[in-house]
C-alpha positions in Angstrom: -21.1 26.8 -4.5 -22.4 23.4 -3.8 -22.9 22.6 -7.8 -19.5 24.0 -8.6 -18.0 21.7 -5.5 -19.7 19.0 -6.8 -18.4 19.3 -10.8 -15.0 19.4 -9.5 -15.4 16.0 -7.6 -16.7 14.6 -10.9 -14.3 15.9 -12.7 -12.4 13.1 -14.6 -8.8 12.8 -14.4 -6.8 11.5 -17.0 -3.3 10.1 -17.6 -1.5 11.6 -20.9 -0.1 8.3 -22.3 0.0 7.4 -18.9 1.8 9.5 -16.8 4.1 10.8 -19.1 5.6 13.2 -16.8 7.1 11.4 -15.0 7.8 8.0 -16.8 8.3 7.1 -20.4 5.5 7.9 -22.3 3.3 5.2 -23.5 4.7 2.4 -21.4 3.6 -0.4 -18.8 5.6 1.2 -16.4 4.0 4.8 -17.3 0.7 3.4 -17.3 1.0 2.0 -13.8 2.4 4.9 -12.5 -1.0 6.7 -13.7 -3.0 3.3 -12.0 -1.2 4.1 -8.7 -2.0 7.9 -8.9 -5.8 6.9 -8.6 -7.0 8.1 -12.6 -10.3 7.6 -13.7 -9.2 7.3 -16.9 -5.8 6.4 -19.1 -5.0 8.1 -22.8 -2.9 5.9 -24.7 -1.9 5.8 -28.9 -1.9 3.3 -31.1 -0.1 2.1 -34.5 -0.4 -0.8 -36.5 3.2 -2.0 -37.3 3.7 -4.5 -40.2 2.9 -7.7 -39.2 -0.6 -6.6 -38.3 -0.5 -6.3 -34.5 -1.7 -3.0 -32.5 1.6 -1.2 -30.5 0.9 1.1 -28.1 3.3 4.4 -29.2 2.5 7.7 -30.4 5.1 8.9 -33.6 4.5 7.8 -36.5 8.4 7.2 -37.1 10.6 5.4 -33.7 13.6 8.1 -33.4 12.2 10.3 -31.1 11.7 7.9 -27.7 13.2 4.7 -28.6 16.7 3.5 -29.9 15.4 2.5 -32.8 14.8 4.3 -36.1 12.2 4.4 -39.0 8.2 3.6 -39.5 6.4 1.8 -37.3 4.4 0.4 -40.1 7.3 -1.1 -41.9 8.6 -2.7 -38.7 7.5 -6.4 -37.3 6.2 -6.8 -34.4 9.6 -9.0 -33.1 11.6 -6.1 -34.6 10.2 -3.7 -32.6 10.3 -5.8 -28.9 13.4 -5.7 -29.6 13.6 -2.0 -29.2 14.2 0.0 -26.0 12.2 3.4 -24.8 13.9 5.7 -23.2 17.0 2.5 -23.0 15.2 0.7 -20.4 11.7 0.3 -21.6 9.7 -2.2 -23.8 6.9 -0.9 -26.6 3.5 -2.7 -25.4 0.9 -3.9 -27.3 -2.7 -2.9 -27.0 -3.6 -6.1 -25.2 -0.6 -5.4 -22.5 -2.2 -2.7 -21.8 -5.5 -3.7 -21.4 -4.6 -6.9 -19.2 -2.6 -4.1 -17.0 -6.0 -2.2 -16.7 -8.2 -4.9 -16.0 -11.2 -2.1 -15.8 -9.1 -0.4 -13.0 -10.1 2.9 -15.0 -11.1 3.7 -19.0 -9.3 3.7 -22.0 -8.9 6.3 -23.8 -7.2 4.9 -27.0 -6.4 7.3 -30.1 -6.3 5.8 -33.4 -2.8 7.4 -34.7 -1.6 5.2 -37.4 -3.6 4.3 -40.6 -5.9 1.1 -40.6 -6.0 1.0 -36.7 -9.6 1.0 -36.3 -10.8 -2.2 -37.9 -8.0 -4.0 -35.4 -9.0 -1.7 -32.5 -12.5 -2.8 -32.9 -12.0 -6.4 -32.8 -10.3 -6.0 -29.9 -12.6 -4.0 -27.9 -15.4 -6.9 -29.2 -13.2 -9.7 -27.9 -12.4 -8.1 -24.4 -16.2 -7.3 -24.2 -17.2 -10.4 -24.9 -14.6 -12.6 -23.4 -12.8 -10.7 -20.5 -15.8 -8.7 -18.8 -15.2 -5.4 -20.3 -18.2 -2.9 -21.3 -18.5 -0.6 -23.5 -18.1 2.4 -21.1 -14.6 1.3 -20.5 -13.4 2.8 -23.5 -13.4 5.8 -25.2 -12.1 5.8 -29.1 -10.7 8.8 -30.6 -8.5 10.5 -33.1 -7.8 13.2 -35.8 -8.1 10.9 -38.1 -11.8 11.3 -39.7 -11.3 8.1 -41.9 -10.3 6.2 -39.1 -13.3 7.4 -37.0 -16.0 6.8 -39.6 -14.3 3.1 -39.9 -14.8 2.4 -36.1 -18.5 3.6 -36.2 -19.1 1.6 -39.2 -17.8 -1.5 -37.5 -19.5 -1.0 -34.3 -22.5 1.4 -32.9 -21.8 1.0 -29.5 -18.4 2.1 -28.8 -17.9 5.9 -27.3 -16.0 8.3 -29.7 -14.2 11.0 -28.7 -13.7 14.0 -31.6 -9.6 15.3 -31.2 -9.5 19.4 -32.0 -6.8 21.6 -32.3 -8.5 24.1 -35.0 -11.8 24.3 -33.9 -14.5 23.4 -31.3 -17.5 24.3 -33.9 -16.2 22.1 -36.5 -15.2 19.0 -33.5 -19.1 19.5 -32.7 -20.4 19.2 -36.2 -18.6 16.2 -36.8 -19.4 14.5 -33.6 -23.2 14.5 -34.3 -22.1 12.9 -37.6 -20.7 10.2 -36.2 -22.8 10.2 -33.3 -19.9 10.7 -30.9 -20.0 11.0 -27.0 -17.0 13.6 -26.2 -15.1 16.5 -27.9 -11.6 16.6 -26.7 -9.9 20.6 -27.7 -6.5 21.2 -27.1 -5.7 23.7 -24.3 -5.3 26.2 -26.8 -8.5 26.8 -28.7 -10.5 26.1 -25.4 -13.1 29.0 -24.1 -16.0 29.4 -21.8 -18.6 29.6 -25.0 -17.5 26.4 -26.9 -17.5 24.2 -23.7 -21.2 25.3 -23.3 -22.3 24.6 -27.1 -20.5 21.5 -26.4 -22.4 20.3 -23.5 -25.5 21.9 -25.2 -24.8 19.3 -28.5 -24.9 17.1 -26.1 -21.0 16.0 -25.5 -18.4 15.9 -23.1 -15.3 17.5 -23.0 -12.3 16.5 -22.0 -9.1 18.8 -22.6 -5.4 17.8 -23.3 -2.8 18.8 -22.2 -2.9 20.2 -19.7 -0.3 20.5 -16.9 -0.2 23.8 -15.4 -1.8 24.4 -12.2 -3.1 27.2 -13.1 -4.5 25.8 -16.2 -6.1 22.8 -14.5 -8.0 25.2 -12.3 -9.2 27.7 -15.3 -10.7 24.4 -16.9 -12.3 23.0 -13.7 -14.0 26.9 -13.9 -14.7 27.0 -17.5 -16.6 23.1 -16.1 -14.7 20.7 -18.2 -15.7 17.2 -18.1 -12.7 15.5 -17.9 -8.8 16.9 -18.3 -6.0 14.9 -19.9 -2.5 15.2 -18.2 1.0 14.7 -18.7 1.0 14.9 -14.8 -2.2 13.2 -13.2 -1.3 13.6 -9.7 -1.7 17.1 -10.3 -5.3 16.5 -10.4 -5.7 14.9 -7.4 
C-alpha cells in the first residue's frame, strides 16, 4: 500500500496545452491557468510560420480556434499577432512561453509542423545557456519521426518523448533508436502489459488525454509516470 501511495504522489501532472479545459488552448492565459493549478509539467505544440519564428498552436491550418484562416506556414509572424483565439486571445511564441514558465514546471513541447526541430533546438541551447534552464526542463516530442531524428542529431542531451496512438511496441522500438527518455500512448491503446515493457525498456510514460476521473485513476493503477490533461486540476 505504501509503494502504491507513494507512485501516486510522484505521479506527474500535466497541462494539455495548458489547461485547455478551461481556457483557450495553447495560450498565455491557458498556460497560467495550468501554473496556478500547481502542474509539474506543461504540454504545448509548436509550428514554424513563414518568417521563420516558432508559434505556439496546434492545427496545422488557423480555422478551427482563431479568426483567421489558412496555413500557419504561409503566414508571417505579424500576420498572425494579428489574429485572435477564441476572439480575445493572442497566438504566443515559443519564447512567451518559456519567459511565462521561468522553470516554474517542464516543457513538454511537441514538434507539430515541419522543420520545427532545428529552431526548437536552438532555443532550448540558448535558454540553457543564457537564462538558467537545464536540460530536465524540457521534454521534446512528436509523431513526427523526421522531426525527432533531427532533434537528436542536433543535440544528445535533450529528453525525447515518443507520441503513439497505434502502438506501444512500435513507440518502444523507436525510442531505443533514438535513445529517448518517455513513451507517451494515447488513452486508447494503453494496458497494464505495455506500461510494464515500457518501464522495463527503460522509459517513462506519460498518457494523453486523459480527463475522466475515472480514467485518471485506472492509469494511476495501471502506474503511469506522468498523465497529460485537458483538465489538470483534476489531478490534484
Amino acid at each position: 500500500m505504501l509503494i502504491e501511495y507513494l507512485c501516486q504522489m510522484n505521479l506527474l501532472k500535466i497541462g494539455h496545452r495548458g489547461a485547455k479545459g478551461h481556457l483557450a488552448e495553447n495560450t498565455l492565459e491557458s498556460i497560467q491557468k495550468a501554473l496556478n493549478f500547481g502542474v509539474d509539467a506543461i504540454e504545448i505544440d509548436v509550428h514554424r510560420c513563414k518568417t521563420g519564428e516558432l508559434v505556439v498552436i496546434h492545427d496545422f491550418t488557423l480555422d478551427r480556434t482563431t479568426n483567421g484562416s489558412g496555413e500557419i506556414a504561409k503566414k508571417s509572424l505579424a500576420e498572425l499577432k494579428n489574429l485572435k483565439v477564441e476572439d480575445q486571445f493572442e497566438i504566443p511564441l515559443l519564447t512567451q512561453v518559456l519567459d511565462l514558465i521561468e522553470r516554474k514546471c517542464t516543457i513538454n513541447i511537441e514538434l507539430k509542423g515541419l522543420n520545427t526541430a532545428t529552431a526548437t533546438s536552438e532555443i532550448i541551447t540558448n535558454y540553457i545557456a543564457e537564462r538558467n534552464w537545464k536540460y530536465e526542463d524540457f521534454i521534446v516530442s512528436s509523431f513526427q519521426k523526421n522531426e525527432l531524428f533531427q532533434m537528436r542529431k542536433l543535440d544528445e542531451n535533450v529528453p525525447l518523448g515518443i507520441l503513439s496512438k497505434a502502438s506501444v511496441t512500435e513507440a518502444i522500438e523507436l525510442g531505443k533508436l533514438l535513445k529517448a527518455s518517455a513513451i507517451h500512448p494515447s488513452l486508447g491503446i494503453i494496458t497494464r502489459d505495455n506500461v510494464k515493457a515500457s518501464h522495463e525498456a527503460g522509459f517513462k510514460v506519460n498518457v494523453w488525454t486523459v480527463n475522466e476521473p475515472q480514467d485518471i485513476e485506472r492509469m494511476r493503477e495501471f502506474g503511469v509516470d506522468g498523465i497529460i490533461s485537458d483538465f489538470p486540476d483534476r489531478l490534484l
